[in-house]
C-alpha positions as CSV (number, residue, x, y, z in Angstrom):
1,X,-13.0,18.4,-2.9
2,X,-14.0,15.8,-5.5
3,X,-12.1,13.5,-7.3
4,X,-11.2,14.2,-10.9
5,X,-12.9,11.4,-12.3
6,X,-16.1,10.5,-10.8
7,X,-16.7,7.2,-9.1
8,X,-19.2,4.9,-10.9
9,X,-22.3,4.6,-8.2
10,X,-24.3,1.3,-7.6
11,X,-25.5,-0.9,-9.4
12,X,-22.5,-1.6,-10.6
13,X,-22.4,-4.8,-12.9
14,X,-22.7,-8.2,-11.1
15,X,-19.1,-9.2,-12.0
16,X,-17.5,-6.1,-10.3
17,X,-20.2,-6.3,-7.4
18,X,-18.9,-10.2,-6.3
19,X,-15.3,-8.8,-6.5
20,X,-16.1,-6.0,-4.5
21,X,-17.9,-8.2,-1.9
22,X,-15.4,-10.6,-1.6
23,X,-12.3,-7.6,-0.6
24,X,-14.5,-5.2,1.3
25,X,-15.4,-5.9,5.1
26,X,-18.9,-6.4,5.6
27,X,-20.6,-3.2,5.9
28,X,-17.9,-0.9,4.8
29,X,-18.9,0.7,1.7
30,X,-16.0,-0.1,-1.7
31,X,-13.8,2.3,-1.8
32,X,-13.4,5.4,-3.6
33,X,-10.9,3.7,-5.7
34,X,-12.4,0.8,-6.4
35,X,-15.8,2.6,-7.3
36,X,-13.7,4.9,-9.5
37,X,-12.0,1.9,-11.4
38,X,-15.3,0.6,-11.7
39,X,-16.5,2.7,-14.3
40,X,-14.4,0.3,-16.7
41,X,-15.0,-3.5,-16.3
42,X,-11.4,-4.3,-17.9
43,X,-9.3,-1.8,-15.8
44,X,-11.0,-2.9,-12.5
45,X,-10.2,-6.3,-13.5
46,X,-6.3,-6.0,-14.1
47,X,-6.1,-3.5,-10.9
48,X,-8.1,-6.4,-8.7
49,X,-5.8,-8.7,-10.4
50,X,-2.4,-7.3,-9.3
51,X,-2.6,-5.9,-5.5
52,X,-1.0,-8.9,-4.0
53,X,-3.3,-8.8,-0.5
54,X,-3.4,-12.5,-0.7
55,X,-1.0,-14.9,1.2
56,X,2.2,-14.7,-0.6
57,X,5.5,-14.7,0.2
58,X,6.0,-12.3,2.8
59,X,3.8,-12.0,6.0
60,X,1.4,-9.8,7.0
61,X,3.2,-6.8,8.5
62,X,5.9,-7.0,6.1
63,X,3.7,-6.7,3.2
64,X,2.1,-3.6,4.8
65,X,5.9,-2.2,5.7
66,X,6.2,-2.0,2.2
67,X,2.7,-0.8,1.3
68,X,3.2,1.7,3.9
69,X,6.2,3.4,3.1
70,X,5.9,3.4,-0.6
71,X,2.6,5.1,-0.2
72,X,3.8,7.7,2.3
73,X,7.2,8.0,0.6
74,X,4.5,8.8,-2.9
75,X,2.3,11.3,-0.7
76,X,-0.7,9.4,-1.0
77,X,-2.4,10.3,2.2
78,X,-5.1,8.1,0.8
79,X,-3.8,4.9,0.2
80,X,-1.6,4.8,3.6
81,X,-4.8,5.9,5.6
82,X,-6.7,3.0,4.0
83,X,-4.2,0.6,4.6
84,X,-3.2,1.8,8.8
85,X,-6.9,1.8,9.3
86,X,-7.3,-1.9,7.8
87,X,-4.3,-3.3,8.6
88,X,-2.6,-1.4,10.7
89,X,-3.6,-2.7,14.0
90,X,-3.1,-6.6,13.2
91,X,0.3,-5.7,11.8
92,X,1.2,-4.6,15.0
93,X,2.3,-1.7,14.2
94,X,3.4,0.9,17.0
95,X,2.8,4.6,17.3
96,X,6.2,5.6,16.7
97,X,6.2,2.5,13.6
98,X,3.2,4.6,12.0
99,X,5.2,8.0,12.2
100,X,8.4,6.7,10.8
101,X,6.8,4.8,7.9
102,X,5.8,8.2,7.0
103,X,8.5,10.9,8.6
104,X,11.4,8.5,10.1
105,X,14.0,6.2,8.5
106,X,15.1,2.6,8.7
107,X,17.8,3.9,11.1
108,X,14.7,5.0,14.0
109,X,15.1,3.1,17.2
110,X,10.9,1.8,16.8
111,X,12.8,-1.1,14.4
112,X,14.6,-3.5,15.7
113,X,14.0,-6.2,13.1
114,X,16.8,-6.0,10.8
115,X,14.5,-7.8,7.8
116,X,12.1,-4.8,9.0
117,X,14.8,-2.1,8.2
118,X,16.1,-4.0,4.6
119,X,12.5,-3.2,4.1
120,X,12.3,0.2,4.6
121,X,15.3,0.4,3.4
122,X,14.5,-1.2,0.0
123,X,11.5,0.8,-0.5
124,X,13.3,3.9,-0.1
125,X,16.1,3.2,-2.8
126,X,13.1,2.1,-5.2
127,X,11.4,6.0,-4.5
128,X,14.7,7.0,-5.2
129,X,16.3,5.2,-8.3
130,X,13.9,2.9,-9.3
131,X,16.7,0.1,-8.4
132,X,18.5,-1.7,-5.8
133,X,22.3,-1.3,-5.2
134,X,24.3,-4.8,-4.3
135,X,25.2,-4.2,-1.0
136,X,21.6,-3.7,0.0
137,X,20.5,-6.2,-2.3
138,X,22.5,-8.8,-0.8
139,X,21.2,-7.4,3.3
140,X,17.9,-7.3,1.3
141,X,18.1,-11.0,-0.2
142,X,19.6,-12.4,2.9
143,X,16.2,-12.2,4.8
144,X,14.4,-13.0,2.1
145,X,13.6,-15.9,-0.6
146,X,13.6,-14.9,-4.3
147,X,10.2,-15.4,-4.5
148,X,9.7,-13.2,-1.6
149,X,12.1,-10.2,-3.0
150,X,10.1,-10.6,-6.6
151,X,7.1,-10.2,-4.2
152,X,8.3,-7.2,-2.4
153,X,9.7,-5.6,-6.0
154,X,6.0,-5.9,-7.7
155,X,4.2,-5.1,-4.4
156,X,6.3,-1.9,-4.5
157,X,5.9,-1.1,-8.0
158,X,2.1,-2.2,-7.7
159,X,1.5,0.6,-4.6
160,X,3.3,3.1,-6.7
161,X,0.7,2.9,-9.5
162,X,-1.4,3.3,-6.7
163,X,-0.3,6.4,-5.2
164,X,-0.4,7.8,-9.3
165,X,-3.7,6.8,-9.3
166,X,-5.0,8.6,-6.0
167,X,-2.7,11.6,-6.0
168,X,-3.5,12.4,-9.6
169,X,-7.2,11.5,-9.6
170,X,-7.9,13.9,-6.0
171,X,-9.7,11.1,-4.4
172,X,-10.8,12.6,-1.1
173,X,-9.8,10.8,2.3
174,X,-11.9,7.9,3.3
175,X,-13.5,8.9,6.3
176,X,-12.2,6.1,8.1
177,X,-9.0,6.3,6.8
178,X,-5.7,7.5,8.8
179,X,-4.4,10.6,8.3
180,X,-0.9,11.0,8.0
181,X,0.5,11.9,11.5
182,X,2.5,15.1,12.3
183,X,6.3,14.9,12.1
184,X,7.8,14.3,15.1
């Protein structure tokens, strides 16, 4: 299956070309996404501009909690397979981690961190109501700084657009990427 809007092929225009050498490994190839954003200079430039993969506010496996489960929670098979195959690993994640930021809960025995499970937790509500009730906003904002909860509300919001883009677009599996694993 292809996607439903093509993905721009090389050359692509110096500016977009420096940008995608500086965010994909060496060797890997861009993308799909990327490549199909880069068929319009301005739009690959705000989407660059807003993923939040820098060193921020939260660490490295919380960031891809969130990333995780709002991707799986959205059905992109795409973006979550992208994201366990890059980051999966140094996040630490375990087996049964991968299988409940996709199938499980906050409640599953494979968390123990409590921060780990506001998390989840707060990712789910989001996918749910689009807000945050106070009881779980104050579990929420008592492992967390403001600046980290703002962090954690765009990143959410930011891997939502995401999973619109992929899901509604078709873009095929990245041959590396993980595939969602089978419910337990």
């Amino acid at each position: 299956m292809s996607a439903r809007i093509s993905p721009a092929e090389p050359p692509y225009p110096q500016d977009i070309q420096a940008r995608l050498d500086k965010v994909m490994p060496s060797g890997v190839p861009p993308l799909t996404l990327f490549r199909m954003l880069a068929r319009d200079t301005r739009l690959f430039e705000r989407f660059m501009g807003g993923g939040l993969l820098d060193k921020g506010h939260l660490a490295l496996r919380q960031r891809e909690i969130v990333i995780d489960r709002v991707s799986a929670r959205c059905g992109s098979e795409y973006e979550w397979g992208v994201h366990i195959a890059f980051f999966g690993e140094r996040a630490g994640f375990s087996p049964d981690q991968v299988c409940s930021l996709v199938h499980g809960s906050a409640e599953d025995a494979c968390w123990q961190e409590e921060a780990e499970r506001a998390l989840i937790r707060v990712c789910d509500a989001l996918h749910e109501r689009a807000t945050i009730d106070e009881p779980l906003w104050t579990a929420f904002s008592g492992h967390f700084s403001d600046a980290a909860c703002l962090e954690v509300l765009m990143l959410a919001g930011f891997y939502r657009t995401v999973s619109y883009l992929t899901n509604a677009t078709a873009l095929p599996l990245e041959p590396y990427g993980g595939r969602f694993p089978q419910a337990s």
